[in-house]
GUDRENLO-573142 format. One record per atom (N, C-alpha, C, CB): x, y, z. Coordinates in steps of 0.1 Angstrom, whole numbers, padded with zeros to 4 digits, always signed. Glycine has a CB too. Layout:
XYZ ...
This chain:
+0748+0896+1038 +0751+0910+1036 +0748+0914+1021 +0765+0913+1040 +0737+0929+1022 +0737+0927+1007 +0745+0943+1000 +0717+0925+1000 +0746+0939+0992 +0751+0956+0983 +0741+0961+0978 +0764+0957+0969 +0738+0973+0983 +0728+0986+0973 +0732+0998+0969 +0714+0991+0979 +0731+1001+0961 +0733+1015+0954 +0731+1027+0970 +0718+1016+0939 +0743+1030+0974 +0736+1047+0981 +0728+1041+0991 +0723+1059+0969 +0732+1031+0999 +0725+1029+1009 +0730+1026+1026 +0718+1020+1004 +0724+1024+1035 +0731+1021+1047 +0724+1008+1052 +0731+1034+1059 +0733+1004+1064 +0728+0993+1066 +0725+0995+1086 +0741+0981+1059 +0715+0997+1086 +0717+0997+1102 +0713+0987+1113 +0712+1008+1108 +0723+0988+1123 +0721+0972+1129 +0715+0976+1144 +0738+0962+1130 +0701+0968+1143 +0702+0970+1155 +0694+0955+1164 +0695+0986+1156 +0701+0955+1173 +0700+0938+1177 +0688+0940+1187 +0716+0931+1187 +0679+0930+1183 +0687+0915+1174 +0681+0912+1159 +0684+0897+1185 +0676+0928+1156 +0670+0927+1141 +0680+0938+1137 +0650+0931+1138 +0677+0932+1123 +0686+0940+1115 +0674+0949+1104 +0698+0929+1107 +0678+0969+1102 +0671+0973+1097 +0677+0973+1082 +0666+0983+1104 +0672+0969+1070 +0674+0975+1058 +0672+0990+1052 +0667+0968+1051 +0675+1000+1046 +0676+1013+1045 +0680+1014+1030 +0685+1019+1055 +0675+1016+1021 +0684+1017+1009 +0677+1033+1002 +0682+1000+0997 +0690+1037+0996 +0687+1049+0986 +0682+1060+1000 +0670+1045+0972 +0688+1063+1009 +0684+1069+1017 +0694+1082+1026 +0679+1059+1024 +0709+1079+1016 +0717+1083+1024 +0716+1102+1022 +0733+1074+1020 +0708+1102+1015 +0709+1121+1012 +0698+1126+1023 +0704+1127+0993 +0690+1117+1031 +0676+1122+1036 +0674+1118+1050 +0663+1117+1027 +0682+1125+1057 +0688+1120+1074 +0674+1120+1079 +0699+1133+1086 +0661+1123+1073 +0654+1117+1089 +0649+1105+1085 +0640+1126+1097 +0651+1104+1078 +0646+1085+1074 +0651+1074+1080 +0649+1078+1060 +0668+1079+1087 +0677+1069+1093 +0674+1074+1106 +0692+1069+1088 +0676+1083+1109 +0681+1094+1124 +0670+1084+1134 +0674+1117+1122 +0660+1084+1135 +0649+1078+1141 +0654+1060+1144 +0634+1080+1129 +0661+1057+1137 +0668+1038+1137 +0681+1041+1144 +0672+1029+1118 +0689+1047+1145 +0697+1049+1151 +0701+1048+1167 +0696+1057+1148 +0704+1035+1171 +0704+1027+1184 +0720+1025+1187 +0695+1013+1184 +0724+1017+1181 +0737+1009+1182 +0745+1008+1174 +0735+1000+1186 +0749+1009+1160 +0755+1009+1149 +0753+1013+1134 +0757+1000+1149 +0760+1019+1129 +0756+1018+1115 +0765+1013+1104 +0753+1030+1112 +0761+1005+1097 +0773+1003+1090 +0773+1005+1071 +0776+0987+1094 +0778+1013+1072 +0777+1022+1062 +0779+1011+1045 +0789+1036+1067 +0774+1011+1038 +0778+1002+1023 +0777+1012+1013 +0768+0990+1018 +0782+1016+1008 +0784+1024+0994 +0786+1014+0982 +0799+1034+0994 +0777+1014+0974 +0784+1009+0959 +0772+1011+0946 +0789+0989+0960 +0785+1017+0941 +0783+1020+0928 +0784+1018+0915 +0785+1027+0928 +0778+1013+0905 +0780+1013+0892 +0786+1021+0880 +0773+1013+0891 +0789+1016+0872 +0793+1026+0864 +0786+1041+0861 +0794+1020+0853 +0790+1050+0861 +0788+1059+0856 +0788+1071+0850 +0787+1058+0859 +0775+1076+0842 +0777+1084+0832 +0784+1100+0835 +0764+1083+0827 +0778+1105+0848 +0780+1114+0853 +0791+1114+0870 +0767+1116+0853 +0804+1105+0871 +0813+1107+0879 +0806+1115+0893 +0823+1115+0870 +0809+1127+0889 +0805+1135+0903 +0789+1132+0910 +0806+1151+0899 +0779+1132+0898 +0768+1131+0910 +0765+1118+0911 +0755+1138+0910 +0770+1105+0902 +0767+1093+0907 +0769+1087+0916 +0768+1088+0903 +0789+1090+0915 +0794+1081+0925 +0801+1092+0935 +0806+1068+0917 +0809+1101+0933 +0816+1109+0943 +0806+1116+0949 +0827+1117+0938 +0793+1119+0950 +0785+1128+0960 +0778+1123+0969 +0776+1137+0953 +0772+1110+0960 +0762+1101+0969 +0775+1093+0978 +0750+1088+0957 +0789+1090+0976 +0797+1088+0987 +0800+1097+0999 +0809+1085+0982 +0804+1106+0993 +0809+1114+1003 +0802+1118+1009 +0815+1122+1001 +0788+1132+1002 +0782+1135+1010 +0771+1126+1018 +0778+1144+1006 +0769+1119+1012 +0765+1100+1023 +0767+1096+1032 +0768+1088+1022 +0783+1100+1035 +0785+1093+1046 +0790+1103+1053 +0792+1081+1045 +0791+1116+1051 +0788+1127+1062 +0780+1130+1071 +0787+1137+1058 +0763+1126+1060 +0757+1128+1061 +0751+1119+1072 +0754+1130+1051 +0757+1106+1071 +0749+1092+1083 +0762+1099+1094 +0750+1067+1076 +0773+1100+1094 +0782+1107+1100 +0776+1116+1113 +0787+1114+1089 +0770+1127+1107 +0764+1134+1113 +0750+1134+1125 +0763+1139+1104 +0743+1121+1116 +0733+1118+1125 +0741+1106+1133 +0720+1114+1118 +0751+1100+1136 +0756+1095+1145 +0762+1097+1155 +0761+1091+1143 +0764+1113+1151 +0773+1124+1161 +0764+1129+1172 +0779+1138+1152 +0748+1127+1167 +0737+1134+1178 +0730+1124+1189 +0725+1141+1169 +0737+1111+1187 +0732+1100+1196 +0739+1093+1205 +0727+1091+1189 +0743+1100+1216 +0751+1092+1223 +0751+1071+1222 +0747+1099+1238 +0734+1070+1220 +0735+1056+1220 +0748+1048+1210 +0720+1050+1215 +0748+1059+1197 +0758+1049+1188 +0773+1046+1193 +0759+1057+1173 +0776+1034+1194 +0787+1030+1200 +0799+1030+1195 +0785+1022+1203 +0796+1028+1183 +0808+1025+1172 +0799+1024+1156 +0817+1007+1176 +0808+1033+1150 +0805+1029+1133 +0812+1021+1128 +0805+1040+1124 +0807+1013+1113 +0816+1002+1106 +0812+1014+1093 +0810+0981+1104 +0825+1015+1092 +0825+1020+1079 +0826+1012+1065 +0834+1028+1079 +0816+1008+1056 +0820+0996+1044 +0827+1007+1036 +0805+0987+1035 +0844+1006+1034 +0850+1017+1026 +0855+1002+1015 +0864+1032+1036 +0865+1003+1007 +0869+0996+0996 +0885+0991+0995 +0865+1004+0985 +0886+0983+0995 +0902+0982+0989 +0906+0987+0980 +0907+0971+0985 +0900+0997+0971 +0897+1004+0962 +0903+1021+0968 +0881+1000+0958 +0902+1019+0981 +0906+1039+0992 +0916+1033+0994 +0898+1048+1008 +0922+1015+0990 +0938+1015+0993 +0951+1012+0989 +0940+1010+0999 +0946+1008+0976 +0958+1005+0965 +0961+1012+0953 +0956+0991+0960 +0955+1026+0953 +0956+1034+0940 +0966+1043+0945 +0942+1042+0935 +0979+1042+0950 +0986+1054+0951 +0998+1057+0943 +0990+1055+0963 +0996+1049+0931 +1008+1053+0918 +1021+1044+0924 +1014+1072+0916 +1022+1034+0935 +1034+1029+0937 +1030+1015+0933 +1040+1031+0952 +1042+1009+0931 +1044+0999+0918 +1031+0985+0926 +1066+0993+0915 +1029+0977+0921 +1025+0967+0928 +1027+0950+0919 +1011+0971+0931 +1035+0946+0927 +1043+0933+0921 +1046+0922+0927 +1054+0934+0918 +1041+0911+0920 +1042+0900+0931 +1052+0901+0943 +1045+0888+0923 +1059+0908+0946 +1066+0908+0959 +1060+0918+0969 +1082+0910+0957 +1053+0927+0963 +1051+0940+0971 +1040+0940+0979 +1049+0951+0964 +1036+0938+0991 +1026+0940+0999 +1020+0949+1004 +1026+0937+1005 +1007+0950+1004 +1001+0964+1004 +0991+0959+1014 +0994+0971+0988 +0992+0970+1028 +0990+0970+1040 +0979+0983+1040 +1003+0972+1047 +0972+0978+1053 +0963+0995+1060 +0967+1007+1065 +0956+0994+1070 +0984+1006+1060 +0992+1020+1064 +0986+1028+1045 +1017+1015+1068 +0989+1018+1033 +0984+1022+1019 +0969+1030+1025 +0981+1006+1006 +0972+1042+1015 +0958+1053+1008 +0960+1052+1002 +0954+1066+1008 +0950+1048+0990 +0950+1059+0974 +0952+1074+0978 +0933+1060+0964 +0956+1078+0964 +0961+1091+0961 +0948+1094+0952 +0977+1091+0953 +0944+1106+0952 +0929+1113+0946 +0938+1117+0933 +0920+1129+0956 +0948+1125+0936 +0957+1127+0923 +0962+1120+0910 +0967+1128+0927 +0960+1103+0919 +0962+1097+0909 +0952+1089+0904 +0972+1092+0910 +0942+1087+0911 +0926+1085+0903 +0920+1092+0894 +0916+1085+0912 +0920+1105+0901 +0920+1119+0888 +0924+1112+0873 +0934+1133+0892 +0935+1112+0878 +0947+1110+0863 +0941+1101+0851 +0963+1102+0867 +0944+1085+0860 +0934+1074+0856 +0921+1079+0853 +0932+1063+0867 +0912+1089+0858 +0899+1084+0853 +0891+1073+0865 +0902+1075+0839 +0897+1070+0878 +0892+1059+0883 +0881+1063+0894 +0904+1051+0888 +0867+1067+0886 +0862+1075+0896 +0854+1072+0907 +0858+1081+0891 +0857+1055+0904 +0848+1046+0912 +0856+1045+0927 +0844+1031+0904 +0870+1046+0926 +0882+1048+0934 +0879+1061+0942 +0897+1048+0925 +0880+1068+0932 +0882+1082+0937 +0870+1082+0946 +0881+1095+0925 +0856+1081+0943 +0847+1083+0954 +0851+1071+0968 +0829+1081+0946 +0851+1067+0965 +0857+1056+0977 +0864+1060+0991 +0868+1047+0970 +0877+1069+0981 +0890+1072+0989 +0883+1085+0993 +0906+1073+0981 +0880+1092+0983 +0873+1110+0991 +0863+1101+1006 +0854+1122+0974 +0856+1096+1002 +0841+1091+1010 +0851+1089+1023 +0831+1072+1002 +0861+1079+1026 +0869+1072+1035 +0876+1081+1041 +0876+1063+1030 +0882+1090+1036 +0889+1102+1039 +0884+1112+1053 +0888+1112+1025 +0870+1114+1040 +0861+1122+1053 +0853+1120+1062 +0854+1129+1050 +0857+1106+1061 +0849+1104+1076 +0859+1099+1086 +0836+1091+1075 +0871+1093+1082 +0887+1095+1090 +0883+1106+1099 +0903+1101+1079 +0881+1121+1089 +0884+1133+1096 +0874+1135+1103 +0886+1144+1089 +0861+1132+1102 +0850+1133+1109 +0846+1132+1124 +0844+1126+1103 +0854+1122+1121 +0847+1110+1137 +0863+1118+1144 +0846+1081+1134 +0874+1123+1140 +0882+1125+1146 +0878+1136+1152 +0893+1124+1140 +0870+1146+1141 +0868+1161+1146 +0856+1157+1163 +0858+1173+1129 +0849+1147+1158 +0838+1148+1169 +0840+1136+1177 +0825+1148+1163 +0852+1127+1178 +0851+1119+1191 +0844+1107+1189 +0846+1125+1202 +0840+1101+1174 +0836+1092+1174 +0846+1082+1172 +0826+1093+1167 +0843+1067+1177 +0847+1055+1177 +0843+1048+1165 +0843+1049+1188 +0855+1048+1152 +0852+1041+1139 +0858+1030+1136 +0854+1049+1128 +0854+1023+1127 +0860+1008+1123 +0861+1006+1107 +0849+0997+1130 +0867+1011+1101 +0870+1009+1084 +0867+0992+1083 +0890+1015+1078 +0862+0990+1071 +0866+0975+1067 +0866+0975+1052 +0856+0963+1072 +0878+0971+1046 +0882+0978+1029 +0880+0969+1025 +0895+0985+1024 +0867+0959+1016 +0870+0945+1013 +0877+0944+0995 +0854+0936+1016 +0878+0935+0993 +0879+0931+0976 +0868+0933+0971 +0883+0917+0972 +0869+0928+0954 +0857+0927+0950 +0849+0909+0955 +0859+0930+0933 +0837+0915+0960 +0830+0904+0968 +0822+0895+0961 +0821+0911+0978 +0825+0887+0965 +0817+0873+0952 +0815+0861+0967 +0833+0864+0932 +0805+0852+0959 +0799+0845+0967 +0783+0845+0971 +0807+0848+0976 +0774+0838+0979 +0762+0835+0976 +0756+0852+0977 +0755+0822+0987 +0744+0851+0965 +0740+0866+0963 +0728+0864+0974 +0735+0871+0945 +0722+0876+0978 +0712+0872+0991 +0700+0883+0978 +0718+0882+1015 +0703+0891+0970 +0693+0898+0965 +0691+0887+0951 +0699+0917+0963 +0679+0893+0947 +0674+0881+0933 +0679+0889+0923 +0656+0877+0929 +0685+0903+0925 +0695+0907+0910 +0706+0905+0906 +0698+0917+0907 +0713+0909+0897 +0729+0907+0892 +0736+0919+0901 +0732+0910+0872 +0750+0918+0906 +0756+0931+0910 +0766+0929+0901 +0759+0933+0924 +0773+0938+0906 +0790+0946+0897 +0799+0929+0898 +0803+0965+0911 +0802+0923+0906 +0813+0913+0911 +0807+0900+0906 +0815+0913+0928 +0792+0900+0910 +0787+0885+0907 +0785+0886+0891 +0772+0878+0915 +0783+0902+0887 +0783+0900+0870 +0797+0898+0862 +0777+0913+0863 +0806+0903+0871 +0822+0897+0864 +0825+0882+0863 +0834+0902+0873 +0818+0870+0870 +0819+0858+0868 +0809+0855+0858 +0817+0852+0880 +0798+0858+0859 +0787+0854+0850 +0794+0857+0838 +0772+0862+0853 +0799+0873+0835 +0804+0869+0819 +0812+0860+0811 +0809+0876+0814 +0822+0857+0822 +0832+0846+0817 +0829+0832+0819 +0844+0847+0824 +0814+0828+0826 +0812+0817+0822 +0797+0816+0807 +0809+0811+0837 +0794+0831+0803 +0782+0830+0798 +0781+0834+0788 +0774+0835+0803 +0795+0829+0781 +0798+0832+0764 +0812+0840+0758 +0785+0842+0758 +0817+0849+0770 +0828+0857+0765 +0840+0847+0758 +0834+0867+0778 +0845+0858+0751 +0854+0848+0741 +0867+0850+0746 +0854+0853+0724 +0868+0864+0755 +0882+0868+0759 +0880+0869+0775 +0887+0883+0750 +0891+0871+0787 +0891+0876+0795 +0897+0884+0795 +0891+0871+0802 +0895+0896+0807 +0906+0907+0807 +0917+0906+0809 +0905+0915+0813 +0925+0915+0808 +0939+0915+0816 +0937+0924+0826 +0952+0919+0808 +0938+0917+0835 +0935+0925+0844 +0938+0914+0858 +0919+0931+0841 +0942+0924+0868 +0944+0916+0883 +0935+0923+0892 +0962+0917+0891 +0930+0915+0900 +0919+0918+0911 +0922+0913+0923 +0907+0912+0907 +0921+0918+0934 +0916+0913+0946 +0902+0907+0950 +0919+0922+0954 +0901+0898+0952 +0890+0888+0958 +0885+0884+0972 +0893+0877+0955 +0873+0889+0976 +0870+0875+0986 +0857+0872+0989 +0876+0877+1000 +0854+0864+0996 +0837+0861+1003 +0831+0872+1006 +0836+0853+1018 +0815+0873+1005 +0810+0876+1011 +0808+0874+1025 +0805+0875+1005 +0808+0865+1027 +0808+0858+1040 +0815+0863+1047 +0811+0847+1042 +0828+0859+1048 +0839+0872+1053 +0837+0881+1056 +0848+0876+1047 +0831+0891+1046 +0828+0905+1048 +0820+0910+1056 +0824+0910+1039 +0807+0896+1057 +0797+0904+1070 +0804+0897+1084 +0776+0899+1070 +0809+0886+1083 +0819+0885+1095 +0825+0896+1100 +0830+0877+1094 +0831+0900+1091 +0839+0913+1094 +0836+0923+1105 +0839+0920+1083 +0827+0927+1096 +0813+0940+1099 +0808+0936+1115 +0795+0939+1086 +0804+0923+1116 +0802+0918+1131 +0813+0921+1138 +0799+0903+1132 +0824+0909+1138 +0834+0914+1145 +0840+0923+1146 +0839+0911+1145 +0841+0934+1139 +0843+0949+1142 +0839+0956+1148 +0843+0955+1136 +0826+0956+1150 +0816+0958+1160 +0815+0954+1177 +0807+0952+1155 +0820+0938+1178 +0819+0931+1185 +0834+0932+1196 +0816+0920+1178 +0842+0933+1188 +0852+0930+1196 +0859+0943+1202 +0861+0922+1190 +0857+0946+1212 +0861+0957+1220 +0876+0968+1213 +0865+0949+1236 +0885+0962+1212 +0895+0961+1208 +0898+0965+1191 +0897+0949+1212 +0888+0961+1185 +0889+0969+1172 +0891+0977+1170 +0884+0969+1166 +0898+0981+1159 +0906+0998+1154 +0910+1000+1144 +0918+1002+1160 +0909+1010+1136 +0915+1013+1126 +0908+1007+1112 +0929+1007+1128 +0917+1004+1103 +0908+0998+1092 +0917+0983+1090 +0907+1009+1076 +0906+0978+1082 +0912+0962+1080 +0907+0957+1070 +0910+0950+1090 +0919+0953+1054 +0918+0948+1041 +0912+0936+1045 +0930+0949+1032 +0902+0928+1034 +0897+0922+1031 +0901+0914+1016 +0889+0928+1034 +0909+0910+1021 +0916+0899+1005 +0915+0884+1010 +0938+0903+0999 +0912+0879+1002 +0916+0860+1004 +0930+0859+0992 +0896+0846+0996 +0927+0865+0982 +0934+0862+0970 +0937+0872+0957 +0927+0852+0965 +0948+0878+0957 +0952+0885+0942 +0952+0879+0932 +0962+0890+0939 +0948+0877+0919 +0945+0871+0911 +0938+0877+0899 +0941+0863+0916 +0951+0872+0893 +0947+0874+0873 +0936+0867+0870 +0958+0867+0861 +0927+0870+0856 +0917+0866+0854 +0915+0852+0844 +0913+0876+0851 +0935+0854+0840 +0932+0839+0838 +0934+0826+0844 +0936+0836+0831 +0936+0828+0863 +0934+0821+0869 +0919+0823+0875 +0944+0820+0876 +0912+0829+0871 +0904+0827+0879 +0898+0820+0865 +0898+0837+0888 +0899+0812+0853 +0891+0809+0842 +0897+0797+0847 +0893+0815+0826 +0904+0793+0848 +0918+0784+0851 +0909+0775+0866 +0938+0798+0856 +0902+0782+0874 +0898+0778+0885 +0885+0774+0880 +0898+0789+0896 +0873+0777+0874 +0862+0778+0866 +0861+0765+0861 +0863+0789+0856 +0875+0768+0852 +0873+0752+0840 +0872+0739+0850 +0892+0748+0827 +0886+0742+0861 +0881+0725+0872 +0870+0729+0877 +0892+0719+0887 +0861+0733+0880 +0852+0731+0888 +0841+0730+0879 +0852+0742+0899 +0844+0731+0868 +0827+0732+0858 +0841+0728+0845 +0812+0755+0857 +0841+0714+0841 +0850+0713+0826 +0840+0711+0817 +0862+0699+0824 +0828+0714+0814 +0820+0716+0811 +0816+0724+0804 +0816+0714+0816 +0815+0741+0812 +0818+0754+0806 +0821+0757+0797 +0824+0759+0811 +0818+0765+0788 +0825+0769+0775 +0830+0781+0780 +0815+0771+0762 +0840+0786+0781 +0851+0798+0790 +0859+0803+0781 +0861+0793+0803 +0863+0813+0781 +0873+0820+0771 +0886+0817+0774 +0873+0834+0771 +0893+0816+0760 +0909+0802+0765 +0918+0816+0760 +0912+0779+0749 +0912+0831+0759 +0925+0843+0754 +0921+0854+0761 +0926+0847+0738 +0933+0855+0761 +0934+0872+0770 +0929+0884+0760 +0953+0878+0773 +0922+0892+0769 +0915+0904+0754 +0924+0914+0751 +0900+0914+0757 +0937+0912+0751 +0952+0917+0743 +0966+0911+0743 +0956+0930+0748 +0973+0915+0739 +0982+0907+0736 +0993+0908+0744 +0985+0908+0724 +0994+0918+0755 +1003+0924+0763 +1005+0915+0774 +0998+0937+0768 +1017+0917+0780 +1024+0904+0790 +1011+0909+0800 +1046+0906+0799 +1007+0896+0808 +0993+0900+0821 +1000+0909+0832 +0987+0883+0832 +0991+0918+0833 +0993+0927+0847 +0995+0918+0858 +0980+0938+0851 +1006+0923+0863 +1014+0915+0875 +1005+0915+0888 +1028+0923+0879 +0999+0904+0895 +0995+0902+0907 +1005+0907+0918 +0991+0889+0908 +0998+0905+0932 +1006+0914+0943 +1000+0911+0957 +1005+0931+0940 +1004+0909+0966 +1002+0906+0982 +0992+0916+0986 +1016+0909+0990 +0984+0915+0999 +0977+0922+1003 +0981+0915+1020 +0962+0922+0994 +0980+0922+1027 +0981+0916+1040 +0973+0912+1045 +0985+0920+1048 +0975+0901+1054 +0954+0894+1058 +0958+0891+1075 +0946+0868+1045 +0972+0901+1081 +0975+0896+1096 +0960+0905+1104 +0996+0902+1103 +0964+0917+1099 +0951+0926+1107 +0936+0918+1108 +0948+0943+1097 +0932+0911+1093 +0917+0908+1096 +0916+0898+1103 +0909+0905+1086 +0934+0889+1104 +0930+0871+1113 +0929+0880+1127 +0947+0852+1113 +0931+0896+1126 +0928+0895+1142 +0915+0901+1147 +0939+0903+1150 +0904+0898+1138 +0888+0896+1138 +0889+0883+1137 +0879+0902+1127 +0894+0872+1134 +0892+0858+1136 +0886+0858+1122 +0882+0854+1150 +0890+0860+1112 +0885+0857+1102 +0895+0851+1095 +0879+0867+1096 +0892+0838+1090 +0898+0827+1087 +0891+0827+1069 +0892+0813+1100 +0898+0831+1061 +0892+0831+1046 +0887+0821+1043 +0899+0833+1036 +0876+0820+1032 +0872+0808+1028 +0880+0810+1013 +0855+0805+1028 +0889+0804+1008 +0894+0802+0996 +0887+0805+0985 +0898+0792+0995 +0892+0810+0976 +0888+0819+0965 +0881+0810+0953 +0900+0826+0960 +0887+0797+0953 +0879+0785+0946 +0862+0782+0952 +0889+0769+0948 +0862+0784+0967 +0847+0778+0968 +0837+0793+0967 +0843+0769+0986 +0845+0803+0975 +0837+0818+0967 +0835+0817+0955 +0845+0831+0966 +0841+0814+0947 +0839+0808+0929 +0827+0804+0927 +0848+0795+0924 +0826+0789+0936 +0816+0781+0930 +0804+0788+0938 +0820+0763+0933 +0805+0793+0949 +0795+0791+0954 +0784+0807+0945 +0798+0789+0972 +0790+0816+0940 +0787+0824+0930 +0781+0818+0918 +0798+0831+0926 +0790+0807+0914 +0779+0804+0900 +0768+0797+0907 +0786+0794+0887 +0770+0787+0915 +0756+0779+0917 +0746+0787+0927 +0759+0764+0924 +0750+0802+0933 +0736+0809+0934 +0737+0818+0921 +0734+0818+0950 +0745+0823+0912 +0734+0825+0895 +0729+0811+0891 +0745+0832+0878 +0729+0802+0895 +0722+0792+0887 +0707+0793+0894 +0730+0775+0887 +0708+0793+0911 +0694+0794+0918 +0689+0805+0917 +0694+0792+0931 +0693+0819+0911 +0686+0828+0907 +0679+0829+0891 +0694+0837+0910 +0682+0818+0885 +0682+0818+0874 +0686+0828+0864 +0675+0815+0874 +0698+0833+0873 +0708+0840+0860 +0719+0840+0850 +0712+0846+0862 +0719+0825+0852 +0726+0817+0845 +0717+0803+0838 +0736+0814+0854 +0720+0801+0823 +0714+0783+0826 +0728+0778+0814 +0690+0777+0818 +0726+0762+0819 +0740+0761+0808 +0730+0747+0805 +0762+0759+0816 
């Protein structure tokens, strides 16, 4: 499964069509349109907020939205939305607190933050909730972590470049807590969501919450070799990790692959891409 900028992914068996940079220009897709679509949003930083990331989401996925609404063939949509439309709602999060697919972000409080990569996420996810409700379609959310593990494209993305720095000279890691998981997982997901009659609703994608100095901490055994950053890049107690529930996805039969071999198996495809050398 790969991530592109503004693009969709549509499936149609027993080939699968690639589509990228396409989501503003419905007849490019409308014509592929058989049996599924499964929608991937992701975005990079950006300079311009509104038309990078919140337009090309939202109106994106109105937009594939719409041409799904005119085909009786489409059976079910996967929506690729973020764990990112589910843990921004200003309530506390602490190693005891578990955060479930009843959690929305709050736009209010992304606003606030600045978090605009959130914000398009949660808007994007929002309106297509309302969408498929207004028109009777059959949807399937899947909100994953940030996704690491073997890269299928020959570039760097957002997730596999957050490992690469901390093994490729940084002096510090962040403070900072993340949710994690496989790639693998994720297109499991996307299948079985599809697949299994019975699917509904949306379903987080976490193997593991985790600070970044365990994940340096994970790095060093698996490569003691590495030159890795041994300090936090401030001096402040570490932002508190926190639960995520994983009962909804074991009921896609998804069984995580642990967050140590997602690890490895990230650096040793940057090493087969040669985007890494040590």
């Amino acid at each position: 499964m790969l991530h592109l900028s503004c693009s969709i992914y549509i499936y149609i068996s027993p080939t699968l069509q690639l589509c990228a940079n396409v989501l503003f220009k419905r007849r490019y897709f409308e014509s592929s349109l058989f049996s599924i679509c499964l929608i991937l949003l992701h975005n990079l930083l950006a300079s311009s907020p509104q038309a990078e990331l919140i337009d090309p989401a939202l109106k994106g996925t109105v937009n594939v939205l719409n041409s799904c609404a005119k085909f009786q063939t489409v059976k079910r949509v996967v929506l690729t939305s973020s764990v990112a439309a589910v843990a921004f709602n200003g309530r506390p999060r602490t190693p005891d607190v578990v955060v479930d697919e009843t959690w929305f972000s709050d736009p209010d409080v992304c606003k606030e933050l600045k978090l605009w990569y959130v914000l398009s996420k949660t808007l994007a996810e929002d309106a297509a909730w309302k969408f498929v409700k207004e028109k009777g379609i059959d949807m399937v959310a899947i909100n994953p972590a940030m996704v690491i593990g073997p890269l299928l494209q020959p570039t760097l993305n957002t997730s596999a470049a957050a490992v690469l720095n901390l093994i490729n000279g940084a002096q510090t890691f962040p403070n900072a807590t993340v949710s994690w998981v496989s790639v693998k997982d994720v297109a499991k997901a996307h299948i079985q969501a599809y697949e299994i009659p019975s699917a509904s609703g949306r379903y987080c994608l976490v193997e593991r919450v985790a600070h970044y100095s365990e994940i340096v901490k994970i790095l060093h055994q698996l490569y003691p070799s590495f030159q890795l950053p041994d300090k936090c890049a401030d001096n402040n107690p570490y932002v508190p990790t926190y639960q995520v529930s994983k009962e909804r996805a074991k009921s896609l039969g998804i069984d995580f692959i642990p967050l140590e071999v997602s690890l490895k198996e990230t650096v040793e495809s940057l090493k087969e891409k040669q985007l890494f050398s040590f």
